[in-house]
Residue frames as qw, qx, qy, qz and C-alpha x, y, z in Angstrom:
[[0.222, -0.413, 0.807, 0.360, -14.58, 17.08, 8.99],
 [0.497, 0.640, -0.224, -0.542, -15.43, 15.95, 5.78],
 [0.513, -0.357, 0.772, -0.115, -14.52, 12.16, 6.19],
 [0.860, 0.350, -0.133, -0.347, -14.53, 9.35, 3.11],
 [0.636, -0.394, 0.660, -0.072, -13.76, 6.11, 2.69],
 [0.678, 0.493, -0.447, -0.311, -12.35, 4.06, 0.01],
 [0.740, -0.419, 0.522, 0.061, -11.14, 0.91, -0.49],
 [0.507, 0.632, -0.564, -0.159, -8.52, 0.03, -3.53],
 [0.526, 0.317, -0.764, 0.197, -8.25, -3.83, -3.22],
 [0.801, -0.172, -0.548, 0.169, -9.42, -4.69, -0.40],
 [0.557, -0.012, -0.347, 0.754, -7.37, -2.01, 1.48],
 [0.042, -0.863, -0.320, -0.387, -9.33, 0.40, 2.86],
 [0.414, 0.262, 0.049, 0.870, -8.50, 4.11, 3.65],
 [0.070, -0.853, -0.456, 0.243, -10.25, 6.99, 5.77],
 [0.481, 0.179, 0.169, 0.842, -9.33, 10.35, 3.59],
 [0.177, 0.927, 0.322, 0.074, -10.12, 14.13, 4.02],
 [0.536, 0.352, -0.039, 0.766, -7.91, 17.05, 3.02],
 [0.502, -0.733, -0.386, 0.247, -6.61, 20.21, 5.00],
 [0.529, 0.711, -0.196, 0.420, -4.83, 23.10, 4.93],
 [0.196, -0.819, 0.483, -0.240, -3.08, 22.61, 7.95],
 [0.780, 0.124, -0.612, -0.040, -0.50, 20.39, 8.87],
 [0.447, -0.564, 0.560, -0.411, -0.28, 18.81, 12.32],
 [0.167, 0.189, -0.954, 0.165, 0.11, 15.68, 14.03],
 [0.582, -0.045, -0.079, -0.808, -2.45, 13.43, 13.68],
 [0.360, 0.074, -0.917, 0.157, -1.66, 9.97, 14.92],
 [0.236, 0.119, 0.797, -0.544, -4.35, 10.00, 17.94],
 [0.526, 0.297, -0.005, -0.797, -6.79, 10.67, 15.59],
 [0.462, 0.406, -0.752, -0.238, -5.75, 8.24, 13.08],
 [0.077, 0.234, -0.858, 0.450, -5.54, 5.93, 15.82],
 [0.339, 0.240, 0.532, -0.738, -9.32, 6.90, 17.08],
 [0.620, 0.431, -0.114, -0.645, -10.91, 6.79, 13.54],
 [0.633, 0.326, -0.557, -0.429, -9.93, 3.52, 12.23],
 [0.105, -0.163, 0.892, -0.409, -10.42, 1.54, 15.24],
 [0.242, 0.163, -0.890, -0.351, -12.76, -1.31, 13.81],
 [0.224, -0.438, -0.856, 0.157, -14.65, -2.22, 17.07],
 [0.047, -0.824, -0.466, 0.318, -15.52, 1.76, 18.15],
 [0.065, 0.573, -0.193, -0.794, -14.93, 3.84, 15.20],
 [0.615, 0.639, -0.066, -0.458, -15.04, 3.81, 11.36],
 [0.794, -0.176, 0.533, 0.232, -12.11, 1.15, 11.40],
 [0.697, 0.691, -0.190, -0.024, -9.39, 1.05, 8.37],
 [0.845, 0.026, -0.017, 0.533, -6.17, -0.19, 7.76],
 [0.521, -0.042, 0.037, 0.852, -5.22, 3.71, 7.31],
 [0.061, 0.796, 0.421, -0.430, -5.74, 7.30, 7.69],
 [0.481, 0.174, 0.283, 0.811, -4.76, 9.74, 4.78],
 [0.082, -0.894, -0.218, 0.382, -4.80, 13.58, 5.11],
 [0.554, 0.535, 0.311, 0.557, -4.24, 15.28, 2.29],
 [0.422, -0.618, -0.082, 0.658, -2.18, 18.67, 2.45],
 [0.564, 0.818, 0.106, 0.037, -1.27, 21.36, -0.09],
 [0.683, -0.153, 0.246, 0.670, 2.33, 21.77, -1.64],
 [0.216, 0.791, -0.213, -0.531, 3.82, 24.80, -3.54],
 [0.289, 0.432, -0.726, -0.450, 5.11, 22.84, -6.71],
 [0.162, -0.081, -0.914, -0.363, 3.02, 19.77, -6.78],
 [0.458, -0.276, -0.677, -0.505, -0.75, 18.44, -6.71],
 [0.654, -0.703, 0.095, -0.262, -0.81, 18.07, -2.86],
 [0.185, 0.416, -0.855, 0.250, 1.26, 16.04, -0.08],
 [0.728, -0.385, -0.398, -0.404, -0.24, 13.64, 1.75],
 [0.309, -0.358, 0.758, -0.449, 0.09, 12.28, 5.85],
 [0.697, 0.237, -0.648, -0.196, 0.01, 8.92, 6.22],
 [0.139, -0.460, 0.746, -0.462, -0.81, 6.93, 9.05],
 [0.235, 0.064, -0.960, 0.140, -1.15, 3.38, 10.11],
 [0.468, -0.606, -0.473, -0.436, -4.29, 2.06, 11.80],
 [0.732, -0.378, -0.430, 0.370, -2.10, 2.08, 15.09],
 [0.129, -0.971, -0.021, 0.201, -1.28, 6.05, 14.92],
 [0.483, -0.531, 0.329, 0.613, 2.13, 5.22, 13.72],
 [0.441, 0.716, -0.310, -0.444, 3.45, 7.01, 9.99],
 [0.780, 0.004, 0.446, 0.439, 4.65, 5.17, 6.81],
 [0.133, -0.352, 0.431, 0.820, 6.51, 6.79, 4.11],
 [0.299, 0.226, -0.639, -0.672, 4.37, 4.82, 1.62],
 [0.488, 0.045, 0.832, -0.261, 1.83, 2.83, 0.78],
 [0.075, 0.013, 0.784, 0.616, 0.90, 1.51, -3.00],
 [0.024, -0.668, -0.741, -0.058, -3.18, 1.05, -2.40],
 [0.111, -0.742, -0.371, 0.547, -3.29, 4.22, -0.25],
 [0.187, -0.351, 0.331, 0.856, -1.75, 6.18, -3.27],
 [0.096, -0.395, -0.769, -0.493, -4.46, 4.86, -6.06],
 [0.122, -0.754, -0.641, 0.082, -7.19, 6.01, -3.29],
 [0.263, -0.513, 0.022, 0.817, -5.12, 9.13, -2.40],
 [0.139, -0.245, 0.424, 0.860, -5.22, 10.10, -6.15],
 [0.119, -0.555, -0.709, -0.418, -9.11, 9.34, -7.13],
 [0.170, -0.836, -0.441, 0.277, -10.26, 11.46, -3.94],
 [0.340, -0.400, 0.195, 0.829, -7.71, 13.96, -5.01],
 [0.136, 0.060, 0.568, 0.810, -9.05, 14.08, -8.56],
 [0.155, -0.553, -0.742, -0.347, -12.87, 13.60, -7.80],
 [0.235, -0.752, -0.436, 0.435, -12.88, 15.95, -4.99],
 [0.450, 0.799, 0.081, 0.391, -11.01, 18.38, -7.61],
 [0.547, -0.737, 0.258, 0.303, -7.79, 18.85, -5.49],
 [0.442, -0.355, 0.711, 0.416, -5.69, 17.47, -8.57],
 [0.583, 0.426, -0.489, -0.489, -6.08, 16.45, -12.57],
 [0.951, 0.102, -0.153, -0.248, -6.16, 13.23, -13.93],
 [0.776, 0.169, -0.279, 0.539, -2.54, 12.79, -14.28],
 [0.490, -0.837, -0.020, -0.242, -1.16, 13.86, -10.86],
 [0.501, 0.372, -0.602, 0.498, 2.35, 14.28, -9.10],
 [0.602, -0.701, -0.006, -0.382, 2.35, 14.08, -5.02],
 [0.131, 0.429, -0.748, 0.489, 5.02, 13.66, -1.98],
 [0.904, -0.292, -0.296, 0.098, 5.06, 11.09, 0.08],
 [0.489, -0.774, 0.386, 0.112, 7.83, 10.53, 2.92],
 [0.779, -0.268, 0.450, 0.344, 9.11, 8.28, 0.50],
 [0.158, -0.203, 0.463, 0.848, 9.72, 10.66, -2.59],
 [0.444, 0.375, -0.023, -0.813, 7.39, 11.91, -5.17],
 [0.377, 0.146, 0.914, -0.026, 4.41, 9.97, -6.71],
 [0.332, 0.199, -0.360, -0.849, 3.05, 10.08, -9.99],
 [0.220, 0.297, 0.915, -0.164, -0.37, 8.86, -10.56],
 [0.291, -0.019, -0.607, -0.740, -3.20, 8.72, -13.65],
 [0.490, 0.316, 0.625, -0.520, -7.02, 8.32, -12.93],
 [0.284, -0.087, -0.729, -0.617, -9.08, 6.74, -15.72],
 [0.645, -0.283, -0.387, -0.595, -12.87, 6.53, -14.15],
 [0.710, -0.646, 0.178, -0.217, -12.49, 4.06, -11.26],
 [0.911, -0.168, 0.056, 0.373, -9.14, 2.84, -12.00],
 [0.015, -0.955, 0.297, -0.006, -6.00, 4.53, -11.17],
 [0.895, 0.023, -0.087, 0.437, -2.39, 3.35, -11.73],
 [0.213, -0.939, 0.271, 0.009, 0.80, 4.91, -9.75],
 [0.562, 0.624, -0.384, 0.384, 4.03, 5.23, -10.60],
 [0.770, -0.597, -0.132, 0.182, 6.05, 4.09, -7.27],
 [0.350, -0.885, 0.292, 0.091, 9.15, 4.63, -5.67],
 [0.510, 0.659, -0.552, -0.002, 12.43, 3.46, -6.52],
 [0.931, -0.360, -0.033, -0.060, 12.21, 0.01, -5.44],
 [0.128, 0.754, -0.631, 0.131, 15.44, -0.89, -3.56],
 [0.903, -0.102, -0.401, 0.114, 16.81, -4.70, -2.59],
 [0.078, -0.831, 0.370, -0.407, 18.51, -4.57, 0.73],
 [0.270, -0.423, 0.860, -0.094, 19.62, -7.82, 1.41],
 [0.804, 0.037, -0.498, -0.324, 18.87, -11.42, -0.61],
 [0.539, 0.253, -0.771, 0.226, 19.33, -14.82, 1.09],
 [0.477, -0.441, 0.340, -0.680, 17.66, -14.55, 4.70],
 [0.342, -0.249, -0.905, -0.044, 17.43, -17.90, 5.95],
 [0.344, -0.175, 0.493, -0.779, 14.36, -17.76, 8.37],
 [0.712, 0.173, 0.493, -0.469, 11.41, -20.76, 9.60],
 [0.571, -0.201, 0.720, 0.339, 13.22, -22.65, 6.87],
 [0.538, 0.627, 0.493, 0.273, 12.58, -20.54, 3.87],
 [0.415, -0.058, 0.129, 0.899, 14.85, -17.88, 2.35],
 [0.277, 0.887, 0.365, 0.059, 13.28, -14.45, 1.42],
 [0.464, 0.260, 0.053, 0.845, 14.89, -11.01, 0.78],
 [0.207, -0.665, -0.442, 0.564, 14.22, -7.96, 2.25],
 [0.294, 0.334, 0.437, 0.782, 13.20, -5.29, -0.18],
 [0.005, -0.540, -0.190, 0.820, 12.31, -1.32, -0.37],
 [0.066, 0.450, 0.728, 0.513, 9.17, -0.36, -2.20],
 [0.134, 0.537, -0.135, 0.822, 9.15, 2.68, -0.23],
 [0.659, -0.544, 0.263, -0.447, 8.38, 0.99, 2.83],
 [0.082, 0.415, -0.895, -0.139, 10.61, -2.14, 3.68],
 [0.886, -0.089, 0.140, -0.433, 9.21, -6.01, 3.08],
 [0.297, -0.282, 0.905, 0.113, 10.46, -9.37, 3.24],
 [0.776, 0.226, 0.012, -0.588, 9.65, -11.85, 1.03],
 [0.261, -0.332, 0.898, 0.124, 9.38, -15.41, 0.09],
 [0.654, 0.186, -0.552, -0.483, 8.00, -17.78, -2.23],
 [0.412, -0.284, 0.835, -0.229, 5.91, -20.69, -1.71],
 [0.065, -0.048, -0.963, -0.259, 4.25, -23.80, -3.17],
 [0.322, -0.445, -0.832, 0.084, 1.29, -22.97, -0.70],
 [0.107, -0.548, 0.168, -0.813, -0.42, -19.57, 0.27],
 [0.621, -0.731, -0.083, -0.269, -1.65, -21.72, 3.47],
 [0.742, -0.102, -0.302, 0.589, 1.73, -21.71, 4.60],
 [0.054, 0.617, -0.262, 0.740, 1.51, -18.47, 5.36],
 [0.619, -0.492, -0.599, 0.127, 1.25, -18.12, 9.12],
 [0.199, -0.955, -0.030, -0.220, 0.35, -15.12, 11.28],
 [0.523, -0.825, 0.129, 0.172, 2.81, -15.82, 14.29],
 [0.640, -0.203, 0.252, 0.697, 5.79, -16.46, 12.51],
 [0.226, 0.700, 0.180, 0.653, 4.88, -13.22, 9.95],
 [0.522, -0.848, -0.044, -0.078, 4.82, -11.50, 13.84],
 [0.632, -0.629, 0.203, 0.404, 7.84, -12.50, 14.94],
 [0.606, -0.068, 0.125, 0.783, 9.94, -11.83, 11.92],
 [0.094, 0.878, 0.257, 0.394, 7.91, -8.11, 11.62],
 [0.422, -0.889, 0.176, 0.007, 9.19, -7.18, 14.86],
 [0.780, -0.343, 0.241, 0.465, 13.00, -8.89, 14.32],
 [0.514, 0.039, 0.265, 0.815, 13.40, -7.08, 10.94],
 [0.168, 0.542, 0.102, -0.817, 10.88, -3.91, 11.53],
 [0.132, 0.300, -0.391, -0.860, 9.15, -5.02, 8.44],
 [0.708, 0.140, -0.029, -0.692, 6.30, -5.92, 6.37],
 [0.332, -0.214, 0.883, 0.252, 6.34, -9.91, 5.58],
 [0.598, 0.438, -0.265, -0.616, 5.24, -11.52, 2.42],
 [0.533, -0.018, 0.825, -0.188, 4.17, -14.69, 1.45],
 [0.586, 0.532, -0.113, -0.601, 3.65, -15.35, -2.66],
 [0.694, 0.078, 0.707, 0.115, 3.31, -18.04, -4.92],
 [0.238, 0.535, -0.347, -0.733, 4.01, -17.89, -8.82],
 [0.745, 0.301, 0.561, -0.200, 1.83, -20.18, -10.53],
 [0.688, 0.415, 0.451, 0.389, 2.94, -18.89, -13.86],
 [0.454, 0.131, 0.135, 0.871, 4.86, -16.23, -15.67],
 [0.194, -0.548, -0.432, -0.689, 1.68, -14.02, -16.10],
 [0.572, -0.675, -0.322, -0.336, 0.41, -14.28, -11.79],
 [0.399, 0.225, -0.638, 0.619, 1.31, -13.78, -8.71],
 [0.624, -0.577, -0.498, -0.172, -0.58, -14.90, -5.90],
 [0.290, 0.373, -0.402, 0.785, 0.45, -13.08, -2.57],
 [0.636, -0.458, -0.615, 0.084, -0.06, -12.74, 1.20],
 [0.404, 0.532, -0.270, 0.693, 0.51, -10.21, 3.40],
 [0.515, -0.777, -0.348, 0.098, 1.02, -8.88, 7.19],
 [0.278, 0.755, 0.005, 0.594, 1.35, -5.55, 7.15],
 [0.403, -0.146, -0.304, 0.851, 3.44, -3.14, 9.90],
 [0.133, -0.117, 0.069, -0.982, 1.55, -0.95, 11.64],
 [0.749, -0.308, -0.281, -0.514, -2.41, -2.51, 11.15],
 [0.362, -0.335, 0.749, -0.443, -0.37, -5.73, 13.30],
 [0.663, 0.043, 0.735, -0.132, -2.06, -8.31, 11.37],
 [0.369, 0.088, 0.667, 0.641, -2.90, -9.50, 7.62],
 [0.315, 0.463, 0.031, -0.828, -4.76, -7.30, 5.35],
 [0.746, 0.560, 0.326, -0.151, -6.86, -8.01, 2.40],
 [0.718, 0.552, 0.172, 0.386, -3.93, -6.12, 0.25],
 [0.257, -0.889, 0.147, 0.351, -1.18, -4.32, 0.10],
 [0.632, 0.770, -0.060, 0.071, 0.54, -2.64, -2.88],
 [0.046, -0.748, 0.659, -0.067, 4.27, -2.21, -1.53],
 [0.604, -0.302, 0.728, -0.119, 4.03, -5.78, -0.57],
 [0.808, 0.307, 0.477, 0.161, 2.97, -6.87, -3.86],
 [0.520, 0.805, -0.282, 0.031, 5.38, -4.68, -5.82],
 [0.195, -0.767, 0.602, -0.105, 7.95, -5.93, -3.87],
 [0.752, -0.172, 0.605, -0.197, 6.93, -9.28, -4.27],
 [0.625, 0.745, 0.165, -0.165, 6.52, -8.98, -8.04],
 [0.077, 0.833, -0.543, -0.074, 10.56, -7.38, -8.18],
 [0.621, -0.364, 0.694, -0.018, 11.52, -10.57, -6.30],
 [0.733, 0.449, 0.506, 0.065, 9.43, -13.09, -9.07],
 [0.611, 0.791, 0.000, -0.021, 10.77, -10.66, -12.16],
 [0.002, -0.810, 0.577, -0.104, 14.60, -10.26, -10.91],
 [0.410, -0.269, 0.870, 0.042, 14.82, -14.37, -10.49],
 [0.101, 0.196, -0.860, -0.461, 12.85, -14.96, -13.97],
 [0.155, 0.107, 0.814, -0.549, 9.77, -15.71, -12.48],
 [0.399, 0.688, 0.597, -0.105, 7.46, -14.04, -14.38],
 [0.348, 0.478, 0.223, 0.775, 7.74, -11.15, -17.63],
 [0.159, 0.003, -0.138, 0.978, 7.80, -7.31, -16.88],
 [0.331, -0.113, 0.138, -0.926, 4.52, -7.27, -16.62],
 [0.331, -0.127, -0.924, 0.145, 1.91, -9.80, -14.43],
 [0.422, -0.578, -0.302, -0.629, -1.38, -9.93, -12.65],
 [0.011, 0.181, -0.743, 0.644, -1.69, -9.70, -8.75],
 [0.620, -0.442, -0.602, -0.241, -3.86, -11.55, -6.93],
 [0.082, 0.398, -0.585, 0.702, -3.89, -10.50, -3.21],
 [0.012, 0.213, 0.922, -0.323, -6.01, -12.09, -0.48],
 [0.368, 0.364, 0.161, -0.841, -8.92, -9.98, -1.43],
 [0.526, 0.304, 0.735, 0.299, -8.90, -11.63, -5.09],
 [0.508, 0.816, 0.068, -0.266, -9.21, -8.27, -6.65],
 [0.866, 0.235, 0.194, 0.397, -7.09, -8.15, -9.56],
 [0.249, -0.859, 0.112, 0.434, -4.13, -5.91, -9.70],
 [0.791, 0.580, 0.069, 0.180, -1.70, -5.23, -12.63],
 [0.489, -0.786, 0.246, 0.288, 1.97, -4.43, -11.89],
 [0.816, 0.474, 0.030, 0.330, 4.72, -3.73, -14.52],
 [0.463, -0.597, 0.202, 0.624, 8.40, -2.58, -14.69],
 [0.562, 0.675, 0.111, 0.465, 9.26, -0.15, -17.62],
 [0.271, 0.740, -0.268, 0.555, 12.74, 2.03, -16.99],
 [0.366, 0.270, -0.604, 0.654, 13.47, 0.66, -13.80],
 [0.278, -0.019, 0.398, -0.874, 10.14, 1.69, -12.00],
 [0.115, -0.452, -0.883, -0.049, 6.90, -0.51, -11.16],
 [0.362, -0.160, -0.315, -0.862, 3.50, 0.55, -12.03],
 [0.105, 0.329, 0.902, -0.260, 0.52, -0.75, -9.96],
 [0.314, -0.058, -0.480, -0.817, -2.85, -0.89, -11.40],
 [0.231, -0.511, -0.826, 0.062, -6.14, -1.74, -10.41],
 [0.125, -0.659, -0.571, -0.473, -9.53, -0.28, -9.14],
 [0.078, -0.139, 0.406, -0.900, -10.54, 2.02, -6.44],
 [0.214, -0.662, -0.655, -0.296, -13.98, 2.01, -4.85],
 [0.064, -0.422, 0.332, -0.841, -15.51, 5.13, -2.79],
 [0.238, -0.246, -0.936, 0.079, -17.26, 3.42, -0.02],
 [0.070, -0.819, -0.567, -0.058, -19.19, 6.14, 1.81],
 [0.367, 0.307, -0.349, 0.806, -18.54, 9.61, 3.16],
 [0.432, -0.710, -0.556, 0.027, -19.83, 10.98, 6.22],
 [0.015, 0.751, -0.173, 0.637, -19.24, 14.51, 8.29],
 [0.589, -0.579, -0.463, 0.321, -17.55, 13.88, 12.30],
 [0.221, -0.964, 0.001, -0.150, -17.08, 17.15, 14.31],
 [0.756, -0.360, 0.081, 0.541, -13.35, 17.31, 14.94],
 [0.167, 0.919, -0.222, -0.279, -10.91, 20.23, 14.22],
 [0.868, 0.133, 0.275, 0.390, -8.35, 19.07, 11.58]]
């Protein structure tokens, strides 16, 4: 196996491509475990398709699948292009619908899913959020304070509504500052693109900020996220961290 690592933001990503597809959650499981593996937030396994650029499997650092996952797509689509699996400007399936995505040198912007709102108003731990689809679901809320974020209550309401939770602040029209504890890794991550497009909808659909606004995610890289026709762009860098060869049939 044929084994590289990237990280886009903070998020990092163990990719290598295959032509077969199988179930690969123990692996996934085995390879990004932190204390006795190569540790990531996520495994991608890149597949081939008959009408687009590839597909990709997608799995959690805990073995379990997401449909989506904003960072993992930007990394998905530079190893895609640099490994020559794909062009610059690239189309690819996900579980949550097809993903278009442009490489420019070490920055890549994707074209997401069709974000969906599935419920506003939540009271919860005395702050309202909404619960929104950015092809994976997240809550969110605004705060005055990103140290209000706070692991156990982001725990307990992951497991009450089965989703990601968010925690952002809008300092101004132009930023958006943003927390996040992600479903599946089980704790907070440096970044995470669904969580900040979703967070972004929230801030642009109450006025918050204009159609188009910089992300700041606990990493502090900078991210760029607009809405043109109904669909959010994320932007921002990629990095390839190393690659390395482990004996395993894939």
């Amino acid at each position: 196996m044929h084994l590289v690592k990237y990280s886009a933001s903070g998020n990092d990503f163990l990719l290598f491509h295959s032509f077969v597809k199988r179930d690969r959650s123990a692996l996934a499981k085995e390879l990004c475990d932190r204390h006795n593996s190569v540790g990531a937030d996520g495994l991608i396994v890149l597949v081939p398709h008959s009408k687009l650029d590839f597909e990709w499997e997608f799995y959690n650092s805990d073995g379990s699948v997401a449909s989506m996952c904003g960072n993992g797509s930007r990394a998905a689509a530079h190893y895609a292009h640099s490994y020559g699996l794909a062009p610059k400007k690239m189309r690819f399936l996900t579980l949550a619908g097809v993903i278009e995505a442009r490489v420019e040198g070490d920055v890549v912007e994707s074209q997401l899913t069709q974000p969906k709102v599935l419920k506003k108003g939540i009271k919860e731990e005395g702050l309202e959020w909404w619960l929104i689809d950015t092809g994976v679901p997240h809550l969110v809320t605004f705060v005055e304070n990103l140290e209000e974020f706070n692991p156990k209550i982001a725990k307990k309401l992951r497991i009450k509504y089965d989703a990601n939770v968010n925690y952002a602040k809008i300092p101004d029209l132009k930023t958006v500052l943003i927390r996040t504890f992600e479903r599946g890794v089980e704790g907070e991550t440096l970044a995470c693109g669904t969580g900040m497009a979703a967070s972004f909808l929230k801030a642009l659909m109450e006025g918050k900020v204009e159609n188009e606004a910089s992300i700041y995610p606990k990493s502090q890289e900078k991210l760029v996220l607009r809405e043109e026709n109904q669909r959010l762009y994320l932007k921002g860098r990629v990095k390839k961290v190393f690659e390395t060869f482990k004996k395993e049939v894939i």
